[in-house]
Short mmCIF file of the C-alpha atoms (twelve columns), coordinates in Angstrom:
data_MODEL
# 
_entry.id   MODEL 
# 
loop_
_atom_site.group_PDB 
_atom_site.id 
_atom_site.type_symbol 
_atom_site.label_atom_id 
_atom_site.label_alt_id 
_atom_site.label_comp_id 
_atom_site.label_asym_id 
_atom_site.label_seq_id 
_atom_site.Cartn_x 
_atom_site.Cartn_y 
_atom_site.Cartn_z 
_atom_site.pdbx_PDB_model_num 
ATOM 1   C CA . UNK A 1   -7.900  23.406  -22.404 1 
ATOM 2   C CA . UNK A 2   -10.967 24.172  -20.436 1 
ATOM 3   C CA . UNK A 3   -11.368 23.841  -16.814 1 
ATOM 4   C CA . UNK A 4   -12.764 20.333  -15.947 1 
ATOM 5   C CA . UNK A 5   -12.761 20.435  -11.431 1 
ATOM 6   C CA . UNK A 6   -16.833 20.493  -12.662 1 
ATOM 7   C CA . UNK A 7   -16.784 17.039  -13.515 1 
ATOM 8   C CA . UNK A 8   -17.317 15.083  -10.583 1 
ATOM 9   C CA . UNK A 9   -19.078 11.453  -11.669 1 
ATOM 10  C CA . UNK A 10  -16.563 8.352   -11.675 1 
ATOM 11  C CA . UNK A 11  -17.158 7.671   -15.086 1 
ATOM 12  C CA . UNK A 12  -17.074 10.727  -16.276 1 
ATOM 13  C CA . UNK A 13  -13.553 11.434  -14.932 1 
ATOM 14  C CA . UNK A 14  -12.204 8.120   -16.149 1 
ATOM 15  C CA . UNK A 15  -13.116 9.481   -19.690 1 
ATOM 16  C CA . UNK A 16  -11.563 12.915  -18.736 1 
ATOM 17  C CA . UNK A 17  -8.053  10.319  -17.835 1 
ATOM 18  C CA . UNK A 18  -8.707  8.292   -21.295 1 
ATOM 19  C CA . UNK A 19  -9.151  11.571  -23.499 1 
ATOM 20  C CA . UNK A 20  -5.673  13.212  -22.433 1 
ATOM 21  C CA . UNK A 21  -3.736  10.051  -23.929 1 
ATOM 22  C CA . UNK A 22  -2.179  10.157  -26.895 1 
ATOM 23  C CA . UNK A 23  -4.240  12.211  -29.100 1 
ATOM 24  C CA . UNK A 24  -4.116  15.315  -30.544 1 
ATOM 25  C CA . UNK A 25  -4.755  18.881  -28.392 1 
ATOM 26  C CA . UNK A 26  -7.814  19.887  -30.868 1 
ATOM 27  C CA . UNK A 27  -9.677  16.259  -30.571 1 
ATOM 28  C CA . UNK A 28  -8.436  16.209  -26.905 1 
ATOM 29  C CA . UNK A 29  -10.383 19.760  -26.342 1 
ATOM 30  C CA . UNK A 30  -13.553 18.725  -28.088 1 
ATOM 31  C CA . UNK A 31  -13.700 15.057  -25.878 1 
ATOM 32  C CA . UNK A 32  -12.900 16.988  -22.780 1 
ATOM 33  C CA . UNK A 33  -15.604 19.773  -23.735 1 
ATOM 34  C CA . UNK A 34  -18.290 16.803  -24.244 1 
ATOM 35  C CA . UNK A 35  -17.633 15.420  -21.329 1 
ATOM 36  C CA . UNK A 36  -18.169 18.675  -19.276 1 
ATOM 37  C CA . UNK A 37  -21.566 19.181  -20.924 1 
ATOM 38  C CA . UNK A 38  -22.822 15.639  -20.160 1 
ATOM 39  C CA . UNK A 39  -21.562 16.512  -16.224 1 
ATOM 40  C CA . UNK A 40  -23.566 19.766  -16.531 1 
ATOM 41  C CA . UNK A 41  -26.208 18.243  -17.862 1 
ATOM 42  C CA . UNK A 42  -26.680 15.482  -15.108 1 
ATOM 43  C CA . UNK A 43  -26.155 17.653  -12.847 1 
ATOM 44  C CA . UNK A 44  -29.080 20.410  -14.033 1 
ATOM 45  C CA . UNK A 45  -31.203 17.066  -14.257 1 
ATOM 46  C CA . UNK A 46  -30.227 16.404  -10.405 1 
ATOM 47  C CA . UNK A 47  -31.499 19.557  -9.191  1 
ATOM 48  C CA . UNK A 48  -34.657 19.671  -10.964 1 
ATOM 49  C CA . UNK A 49  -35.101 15.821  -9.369  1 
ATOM 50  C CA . UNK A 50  -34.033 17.264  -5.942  1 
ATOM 51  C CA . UNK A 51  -37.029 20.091  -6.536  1 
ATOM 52  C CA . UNK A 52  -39.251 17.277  -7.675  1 
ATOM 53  C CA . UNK A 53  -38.583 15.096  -4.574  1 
ATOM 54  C CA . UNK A 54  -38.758 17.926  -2.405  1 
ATOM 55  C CA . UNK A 55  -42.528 19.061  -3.203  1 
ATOM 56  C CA . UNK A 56  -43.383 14.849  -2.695  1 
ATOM 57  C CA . UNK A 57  -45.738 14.167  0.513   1 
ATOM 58  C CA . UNK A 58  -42.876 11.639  2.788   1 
ATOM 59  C CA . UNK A 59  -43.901 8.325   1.685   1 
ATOM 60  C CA . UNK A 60  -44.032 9.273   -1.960  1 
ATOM 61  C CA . UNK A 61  -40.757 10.735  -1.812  1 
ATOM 62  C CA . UNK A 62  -39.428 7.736   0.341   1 
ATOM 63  C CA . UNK A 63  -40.914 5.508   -2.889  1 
ATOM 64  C CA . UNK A 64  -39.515 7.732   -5.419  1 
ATOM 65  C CA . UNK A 65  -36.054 7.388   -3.635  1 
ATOM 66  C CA . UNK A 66  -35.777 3.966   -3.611  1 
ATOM 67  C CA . UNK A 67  -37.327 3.415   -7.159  1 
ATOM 68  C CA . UNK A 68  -34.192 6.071   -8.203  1 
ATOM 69  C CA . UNK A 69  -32.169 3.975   -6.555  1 
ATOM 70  C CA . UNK A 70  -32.909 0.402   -8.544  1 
ATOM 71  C CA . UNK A 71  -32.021 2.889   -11.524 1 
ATOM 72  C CA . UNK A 72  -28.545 3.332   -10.574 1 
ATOM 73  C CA . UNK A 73  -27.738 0.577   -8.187  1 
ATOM 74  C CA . UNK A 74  -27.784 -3.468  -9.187  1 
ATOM 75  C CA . UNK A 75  -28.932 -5.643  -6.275  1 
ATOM 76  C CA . UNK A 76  -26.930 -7.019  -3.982  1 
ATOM 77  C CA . UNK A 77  -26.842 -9.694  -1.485  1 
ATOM 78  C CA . UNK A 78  -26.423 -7.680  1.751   1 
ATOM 79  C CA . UNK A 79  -29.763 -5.845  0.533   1 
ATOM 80  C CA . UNK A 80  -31.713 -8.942  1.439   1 
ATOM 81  C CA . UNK A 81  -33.647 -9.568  4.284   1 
ATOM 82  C CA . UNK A 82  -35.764 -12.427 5.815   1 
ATOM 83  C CA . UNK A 83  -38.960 -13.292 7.012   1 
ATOM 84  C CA . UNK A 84  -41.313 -16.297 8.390   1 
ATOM 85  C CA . UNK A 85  -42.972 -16.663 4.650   1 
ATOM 86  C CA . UNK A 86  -46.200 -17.885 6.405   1 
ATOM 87  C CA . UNK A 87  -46.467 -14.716 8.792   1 
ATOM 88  C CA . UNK A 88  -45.419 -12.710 5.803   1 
ATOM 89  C CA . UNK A 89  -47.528 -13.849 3.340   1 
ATOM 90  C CA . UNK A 90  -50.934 -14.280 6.327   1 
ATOM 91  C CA . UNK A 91  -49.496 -11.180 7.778   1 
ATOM 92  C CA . UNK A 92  -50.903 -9.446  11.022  1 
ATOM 93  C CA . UNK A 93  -53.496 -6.684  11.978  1 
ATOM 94  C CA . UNK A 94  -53.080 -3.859  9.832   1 
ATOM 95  C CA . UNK A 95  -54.596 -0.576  12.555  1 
ATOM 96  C CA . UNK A 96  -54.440 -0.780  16.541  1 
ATOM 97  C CA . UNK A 97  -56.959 -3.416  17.737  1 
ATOM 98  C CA . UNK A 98  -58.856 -2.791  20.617  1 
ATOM 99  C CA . UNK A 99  -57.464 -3.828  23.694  1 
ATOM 100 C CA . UNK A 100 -59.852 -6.136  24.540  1 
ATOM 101 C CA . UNK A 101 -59.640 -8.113  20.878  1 
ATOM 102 C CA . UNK A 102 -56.840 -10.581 22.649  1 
ATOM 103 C CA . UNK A 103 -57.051 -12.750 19.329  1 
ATOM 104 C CA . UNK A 104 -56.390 -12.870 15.312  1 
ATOM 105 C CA . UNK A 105 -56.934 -15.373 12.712  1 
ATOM 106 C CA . UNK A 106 -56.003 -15.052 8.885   1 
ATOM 107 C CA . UNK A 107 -56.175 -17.782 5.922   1 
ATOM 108 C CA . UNK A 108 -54.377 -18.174 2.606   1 
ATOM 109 C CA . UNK A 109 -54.010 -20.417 0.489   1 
ATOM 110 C CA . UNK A 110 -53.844 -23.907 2.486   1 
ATOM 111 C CA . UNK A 111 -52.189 -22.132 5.386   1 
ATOM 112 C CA . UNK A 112 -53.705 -19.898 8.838   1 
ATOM 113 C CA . UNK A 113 -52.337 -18.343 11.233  1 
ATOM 114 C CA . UNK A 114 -53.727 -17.697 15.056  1 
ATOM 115 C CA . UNK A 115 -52.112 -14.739 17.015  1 
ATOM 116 C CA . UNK A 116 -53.173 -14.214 20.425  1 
ATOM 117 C CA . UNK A 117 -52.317 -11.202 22.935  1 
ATOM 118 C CA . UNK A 118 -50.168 -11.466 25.485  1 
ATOM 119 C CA . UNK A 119 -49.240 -9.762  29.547  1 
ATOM 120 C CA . UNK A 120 -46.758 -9.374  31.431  1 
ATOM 121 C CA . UNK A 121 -46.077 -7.494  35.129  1 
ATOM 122 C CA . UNK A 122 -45.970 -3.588  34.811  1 
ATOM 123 C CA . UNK A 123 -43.438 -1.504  36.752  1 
ATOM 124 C CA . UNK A 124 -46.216 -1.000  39.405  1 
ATOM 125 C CA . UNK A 125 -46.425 -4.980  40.146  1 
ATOM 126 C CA . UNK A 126 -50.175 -5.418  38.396  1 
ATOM 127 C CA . UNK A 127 -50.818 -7.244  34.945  1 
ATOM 128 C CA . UNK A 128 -50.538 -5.263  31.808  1 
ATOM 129 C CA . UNK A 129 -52.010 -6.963  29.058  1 
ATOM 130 C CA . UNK A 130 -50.195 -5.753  25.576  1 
ATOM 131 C CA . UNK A 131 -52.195 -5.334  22.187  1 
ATOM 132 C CA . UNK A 132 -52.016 -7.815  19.546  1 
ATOM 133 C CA . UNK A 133 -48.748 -6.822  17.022  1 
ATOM 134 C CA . UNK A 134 -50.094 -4.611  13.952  1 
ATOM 135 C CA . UNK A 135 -48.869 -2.498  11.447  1 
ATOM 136 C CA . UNK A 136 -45.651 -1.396  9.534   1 
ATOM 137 C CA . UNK A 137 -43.662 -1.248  12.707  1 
ATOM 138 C CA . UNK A 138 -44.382 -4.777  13.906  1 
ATOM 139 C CA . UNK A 139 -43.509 -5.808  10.265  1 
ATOM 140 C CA . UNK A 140 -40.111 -4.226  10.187  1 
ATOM 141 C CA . UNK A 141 -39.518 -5.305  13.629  1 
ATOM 142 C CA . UNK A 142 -40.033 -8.516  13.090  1 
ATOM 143 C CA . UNK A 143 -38.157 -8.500  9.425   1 
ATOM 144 C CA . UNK A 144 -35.223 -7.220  11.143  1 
ATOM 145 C CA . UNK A 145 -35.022 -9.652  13.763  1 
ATOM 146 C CA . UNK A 146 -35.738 -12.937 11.603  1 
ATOM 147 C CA . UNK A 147 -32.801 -11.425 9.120   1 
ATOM 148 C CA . UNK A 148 -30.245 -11.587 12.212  1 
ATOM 149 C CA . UNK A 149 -31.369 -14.545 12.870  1 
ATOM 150 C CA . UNK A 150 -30.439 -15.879 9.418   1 
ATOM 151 C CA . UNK A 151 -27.498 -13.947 9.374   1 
ATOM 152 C CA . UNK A 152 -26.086 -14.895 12.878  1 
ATOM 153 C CA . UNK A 153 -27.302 -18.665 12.458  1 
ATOM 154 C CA . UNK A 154 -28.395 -18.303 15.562  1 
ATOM 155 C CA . UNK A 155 -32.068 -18.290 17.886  1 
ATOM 156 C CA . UNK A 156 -30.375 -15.492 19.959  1 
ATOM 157 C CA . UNK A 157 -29.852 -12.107 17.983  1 
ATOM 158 C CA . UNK A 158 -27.255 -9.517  19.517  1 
ATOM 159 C CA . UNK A 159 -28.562 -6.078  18.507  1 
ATOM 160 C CA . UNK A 160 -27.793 -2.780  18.991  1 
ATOM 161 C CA . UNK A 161 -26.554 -1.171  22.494  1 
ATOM 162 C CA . UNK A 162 -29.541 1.339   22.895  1 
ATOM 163 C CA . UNK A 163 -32.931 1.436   21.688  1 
ATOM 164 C CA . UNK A 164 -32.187 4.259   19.615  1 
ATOM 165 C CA . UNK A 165 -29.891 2.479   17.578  1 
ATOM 166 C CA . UNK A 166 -31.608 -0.634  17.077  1 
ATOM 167 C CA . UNK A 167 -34.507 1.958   15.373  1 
ATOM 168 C CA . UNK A 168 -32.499 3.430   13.399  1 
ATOM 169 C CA . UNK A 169 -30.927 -0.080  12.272  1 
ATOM 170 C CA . UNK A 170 -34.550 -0.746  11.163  1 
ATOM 171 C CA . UNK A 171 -34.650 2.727   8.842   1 
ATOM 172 C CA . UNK A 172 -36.520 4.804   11.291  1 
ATOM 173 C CA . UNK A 173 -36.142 8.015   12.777  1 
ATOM 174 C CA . UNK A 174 -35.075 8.315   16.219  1 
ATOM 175 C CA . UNK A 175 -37.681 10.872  17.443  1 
ATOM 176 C CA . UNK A 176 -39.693 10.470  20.242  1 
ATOM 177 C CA . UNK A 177 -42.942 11.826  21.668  1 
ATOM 178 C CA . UNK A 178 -46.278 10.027  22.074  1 
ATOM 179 C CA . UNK A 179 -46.391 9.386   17.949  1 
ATOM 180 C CA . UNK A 180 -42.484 9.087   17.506  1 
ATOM 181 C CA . UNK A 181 -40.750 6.224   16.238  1 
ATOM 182 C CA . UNK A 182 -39.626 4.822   19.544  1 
ATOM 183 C CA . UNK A 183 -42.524 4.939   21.083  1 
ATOM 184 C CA . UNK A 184 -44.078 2.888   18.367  1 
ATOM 185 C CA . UNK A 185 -41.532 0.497   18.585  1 
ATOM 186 C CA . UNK A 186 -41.851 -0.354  21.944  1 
ATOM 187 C CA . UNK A 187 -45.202 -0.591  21.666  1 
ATOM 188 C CA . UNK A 188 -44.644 -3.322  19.017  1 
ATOM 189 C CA . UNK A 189 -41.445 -4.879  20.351  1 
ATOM 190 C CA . UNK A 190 -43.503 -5.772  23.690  1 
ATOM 191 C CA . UNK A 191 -46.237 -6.497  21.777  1 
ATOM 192 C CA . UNK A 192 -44.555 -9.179  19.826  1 
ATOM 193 C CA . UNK A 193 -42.814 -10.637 22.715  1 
ATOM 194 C CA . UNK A 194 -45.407 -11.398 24.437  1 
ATOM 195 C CA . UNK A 195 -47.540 -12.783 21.896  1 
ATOM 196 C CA . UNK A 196 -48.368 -16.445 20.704  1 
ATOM 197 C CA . UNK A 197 -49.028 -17.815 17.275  1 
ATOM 198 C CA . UNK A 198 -50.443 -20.954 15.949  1 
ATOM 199 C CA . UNK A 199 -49.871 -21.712 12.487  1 
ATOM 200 C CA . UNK A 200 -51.365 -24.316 10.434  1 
ATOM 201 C CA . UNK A 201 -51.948 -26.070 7.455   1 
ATOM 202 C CA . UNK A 202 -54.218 -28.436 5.876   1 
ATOM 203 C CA . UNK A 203 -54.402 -31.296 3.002   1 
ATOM 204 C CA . UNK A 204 -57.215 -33.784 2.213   1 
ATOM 205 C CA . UNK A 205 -55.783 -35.826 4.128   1 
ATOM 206 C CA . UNK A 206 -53.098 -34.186 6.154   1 
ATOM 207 C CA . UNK A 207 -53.085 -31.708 9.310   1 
ATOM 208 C CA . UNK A 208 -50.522 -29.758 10.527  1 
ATOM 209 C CA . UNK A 209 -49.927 -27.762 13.267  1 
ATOM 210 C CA . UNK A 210 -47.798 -25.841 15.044  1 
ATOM 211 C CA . UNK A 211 -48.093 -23.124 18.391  1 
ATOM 212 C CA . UNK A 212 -45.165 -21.239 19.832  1 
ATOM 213 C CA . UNK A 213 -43.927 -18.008 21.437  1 
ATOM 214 C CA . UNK A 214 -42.261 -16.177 18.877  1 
ATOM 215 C CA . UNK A 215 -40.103 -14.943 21.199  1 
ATOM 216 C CA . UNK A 216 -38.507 -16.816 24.052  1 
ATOM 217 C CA . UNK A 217 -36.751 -14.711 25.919  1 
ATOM 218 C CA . UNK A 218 -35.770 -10.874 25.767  1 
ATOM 219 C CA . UNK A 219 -33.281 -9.016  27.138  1 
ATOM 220 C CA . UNK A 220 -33.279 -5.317  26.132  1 
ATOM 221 C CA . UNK A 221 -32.527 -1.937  27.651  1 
ATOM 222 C CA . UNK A 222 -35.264 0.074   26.196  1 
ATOM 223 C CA . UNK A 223 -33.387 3.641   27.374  1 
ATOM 224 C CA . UNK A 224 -32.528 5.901   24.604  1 
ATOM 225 C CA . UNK A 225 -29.792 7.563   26.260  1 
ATOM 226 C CA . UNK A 226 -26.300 6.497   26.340  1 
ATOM 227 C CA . UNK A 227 -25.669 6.377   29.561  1 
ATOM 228 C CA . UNK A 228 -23.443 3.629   30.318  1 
ATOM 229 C CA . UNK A 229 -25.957 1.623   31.972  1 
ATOM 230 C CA . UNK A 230 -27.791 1.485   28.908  1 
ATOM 231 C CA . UNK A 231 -25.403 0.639   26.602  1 
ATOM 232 C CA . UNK A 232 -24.803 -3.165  27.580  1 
ATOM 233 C CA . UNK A 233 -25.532 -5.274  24.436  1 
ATOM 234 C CA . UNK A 234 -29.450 -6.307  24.141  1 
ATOM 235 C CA . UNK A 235 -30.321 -10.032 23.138  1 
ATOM 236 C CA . UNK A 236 -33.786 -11.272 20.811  1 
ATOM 237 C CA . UNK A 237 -34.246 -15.439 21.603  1 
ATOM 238 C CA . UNK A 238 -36.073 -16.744 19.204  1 
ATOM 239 C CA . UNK A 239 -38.199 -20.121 20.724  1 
ATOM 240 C CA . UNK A 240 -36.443 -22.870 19.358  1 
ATOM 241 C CA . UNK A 241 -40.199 -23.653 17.540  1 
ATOM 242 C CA . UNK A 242 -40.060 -20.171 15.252  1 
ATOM 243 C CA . UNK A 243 -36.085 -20.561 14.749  1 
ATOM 244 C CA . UNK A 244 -36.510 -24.180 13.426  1 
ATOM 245 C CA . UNK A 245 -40.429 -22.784 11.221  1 
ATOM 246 C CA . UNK A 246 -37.866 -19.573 10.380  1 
ATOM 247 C CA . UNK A 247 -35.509 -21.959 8.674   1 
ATOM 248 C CA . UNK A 248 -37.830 -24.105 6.495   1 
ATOM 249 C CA . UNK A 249 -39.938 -21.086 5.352   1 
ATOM 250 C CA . UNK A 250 -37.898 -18.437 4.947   1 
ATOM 251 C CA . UNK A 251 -38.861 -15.498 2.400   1 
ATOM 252 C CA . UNK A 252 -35.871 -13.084 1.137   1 
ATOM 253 C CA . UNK A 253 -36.894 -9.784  0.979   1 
ATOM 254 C CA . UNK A 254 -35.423 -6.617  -0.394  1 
ATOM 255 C CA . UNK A 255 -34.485 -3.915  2.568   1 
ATOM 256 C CA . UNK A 256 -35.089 -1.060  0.007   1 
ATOM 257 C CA . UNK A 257 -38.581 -1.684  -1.189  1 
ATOM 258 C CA . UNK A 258 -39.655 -2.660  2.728   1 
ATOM 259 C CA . UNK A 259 -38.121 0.342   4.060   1 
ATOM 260 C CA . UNK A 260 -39.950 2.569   1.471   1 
ATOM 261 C CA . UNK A 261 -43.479 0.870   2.073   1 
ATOM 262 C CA . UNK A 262 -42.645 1.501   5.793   1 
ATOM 263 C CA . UNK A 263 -45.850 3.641   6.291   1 
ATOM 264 C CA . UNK A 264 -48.288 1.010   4.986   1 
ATOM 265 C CA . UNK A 265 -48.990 -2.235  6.433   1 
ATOM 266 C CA . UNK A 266 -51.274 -2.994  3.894   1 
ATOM 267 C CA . UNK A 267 -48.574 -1.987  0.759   1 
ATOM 268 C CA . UNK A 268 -45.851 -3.914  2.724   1 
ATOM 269 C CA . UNK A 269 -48.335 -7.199  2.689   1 
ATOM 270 C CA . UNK A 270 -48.859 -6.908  -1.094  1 
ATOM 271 C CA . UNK A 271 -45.314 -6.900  -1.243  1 
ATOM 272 C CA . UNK A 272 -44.425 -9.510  0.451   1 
ATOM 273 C CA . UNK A 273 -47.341 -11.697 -0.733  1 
ATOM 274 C CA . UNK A 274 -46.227 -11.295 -4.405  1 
ATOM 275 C CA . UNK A 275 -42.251 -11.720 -3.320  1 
ATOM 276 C CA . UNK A 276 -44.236 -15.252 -1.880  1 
ATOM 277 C CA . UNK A 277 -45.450 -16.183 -5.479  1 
ATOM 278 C CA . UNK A 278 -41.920 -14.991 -7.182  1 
ATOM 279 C CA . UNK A 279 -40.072 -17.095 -4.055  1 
ATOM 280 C CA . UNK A 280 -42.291 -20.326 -4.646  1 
ATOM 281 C CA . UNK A 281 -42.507 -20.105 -8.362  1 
ATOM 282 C CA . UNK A 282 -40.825 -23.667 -8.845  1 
ATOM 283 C CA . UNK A 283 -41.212 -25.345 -5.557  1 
ATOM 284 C CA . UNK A 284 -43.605 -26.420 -3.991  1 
ATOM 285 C CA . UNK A 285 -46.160 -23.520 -3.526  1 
ATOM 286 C CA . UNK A 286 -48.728 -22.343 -0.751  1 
ATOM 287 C CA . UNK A 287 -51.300 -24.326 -2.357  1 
ATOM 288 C CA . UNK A 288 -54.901 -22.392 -3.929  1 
ATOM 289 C CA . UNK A 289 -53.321 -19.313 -3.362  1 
ATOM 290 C CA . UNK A 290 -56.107 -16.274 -3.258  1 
ATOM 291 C CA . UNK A 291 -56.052 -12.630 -3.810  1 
ATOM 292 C CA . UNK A 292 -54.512 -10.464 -1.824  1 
ATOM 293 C CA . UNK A 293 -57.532 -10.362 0.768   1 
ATOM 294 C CA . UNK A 294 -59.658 -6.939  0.533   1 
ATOM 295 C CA . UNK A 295 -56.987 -5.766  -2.236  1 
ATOM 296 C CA . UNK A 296 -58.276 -5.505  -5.260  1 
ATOM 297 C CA . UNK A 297 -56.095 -5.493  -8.469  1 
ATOM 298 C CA . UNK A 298 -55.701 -1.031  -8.203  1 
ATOM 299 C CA . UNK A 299 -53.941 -1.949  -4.503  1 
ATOM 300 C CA . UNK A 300 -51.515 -4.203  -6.270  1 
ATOM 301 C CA . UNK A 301 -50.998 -1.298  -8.990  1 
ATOM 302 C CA . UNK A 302 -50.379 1.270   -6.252  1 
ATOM 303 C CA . UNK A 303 -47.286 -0.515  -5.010  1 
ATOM 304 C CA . UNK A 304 -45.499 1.098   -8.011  1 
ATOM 305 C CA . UNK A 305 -42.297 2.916   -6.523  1 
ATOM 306 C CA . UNK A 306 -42.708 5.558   -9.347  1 
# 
């Protein structure tokens, strides 16, 4: 009987267990031999995938991962995430703004949204005023924070003990340095504390309105060591505005496909403005829905996780 420690894959060896009952030792040999070569050949395909993947630029590879992923994997509900579908689908600045551009506006559909600036006191005791929330980061951020909302059922999110590990939570690396991962996300963690939003929506002969922090109080350590100082637990507050908006519009999202888009704002719009027609499709939709705006049909194509 040939040796058969090669065959590694659950279903593989459960056909290995089902071939050694009650048959005879030359049908049991040829089974077992079959099964070897299908291991063998899965795993010759892995490696040559592993050699693909590893000649990818990041974010293609990062795509290519998660589309192998939906291959072998069915969804499942603790892939979903959550966002405000009206700051998803309006979504925010997609490069830094200038400092001195305190203000936003987007429109879709029937619906706007207004997002202005905001300061606070620096350590040296003068006003700093923060940009206006943009790209990926502030995306994800904000993504990750609406989902604990949902999934705590609460306005006040508990997250991680350090900074560090509330980035990685999100999917990033934990690297540091002017361009690193932390320092983008404090960047856009301030930024969208300390910002306001309107959002509205119109009718022939209906207005609505509404303006709010998004965020009503913060209390985070933003240290990346773990020092024990650092590592009391940090609490989001949702205003009790964005909680209540949160609940009435939220938009499920997949953690996968948002994580892989991570290092385009404008890829990880598209997405969630199509997951916005899916989400809607028999309900009452975000009425005269347009184009993505400046994305023609190719940016919609170029989504593709292949």
């Amino acid at each position: 009987m040939p040796e058969t420690s090669i065959v590694k894959d659950a279903d593989l060896r459960k056909r290995l267990r089902d071939a050694s009952r009650f048959k005879l030792p030359a049908v049991r040999e040829v089974e077992v031999r079959q099964i070897i070569a299908e291991q063998v050949a899965r795993n010759a395909e892995s490696a040559a995938r592993e050699v693909e993947l590893s000649a990818m630029p990041r974010e293609k590879r990062r795509r290519a991962l998660t589309h192998d992923h939906f291959l072998q994997e069915h969804p499942r509900p603790a892939d979903i995430r959550h966002l405000h579908s009206v700051l998803a689908i309006c979504g925010l600045p997609y490069a830094r703004p200038p400092i001195d551009l305190r203000e936003f506006r987007r429109k879709q559909g029937n619906m706007g949204i207004m997002v202005q600036a905001g300061s606070s006191l620096g350590p040296d005791g003068a006003w700093l005023d923060y940009t206006l929330p943009f790209g990926p980061k502030a995306r994800l951020i904000l993504m990750h924070l609406c989902s604990e909302a949902i999934r705590q059922k609460s306005p006040t999110v508990e997250i991680a003990d350090t900074f560090t590990a509330f980035v990685r939570e999100m999917g990033f690396s934990d690297s540091g340095g002017k361009k690193g991962p932390l320092t983008a996300c404090k960047e856009q963690l301030n930024a969208l504390a300390h910002c306001s939003i309107r959002i509205s929506s119109t009718e022939p002969d209906k207005m609505k309105a509404n303006q709010f922090f998004l965020i009503e109080d913060i209390d985070m350590w933003l240290s990346t060591d773990s020092h024990p100082e650092s590592r009391w637990r940090s609490t989001v507050t949702f205003s009790s505005v964005m909680f209540e908006n949160l609940q009435r519009h939220t938009l499920p999202v997949n953690v996968h496909v948002a994580r892989a888009l991570q290092g385009s704002a404008r890829k990880l719009d598209i997405y969630f403005w199509l997951g916005g027609l899916v989400h809607n499709n028999g309900k009452e939709p975000v009425r005269n829905l347009q184009p993505f705006p400046n994305s023609p049909v190719a940016s919609v194509r170029a989504l593709s996780l292949r």
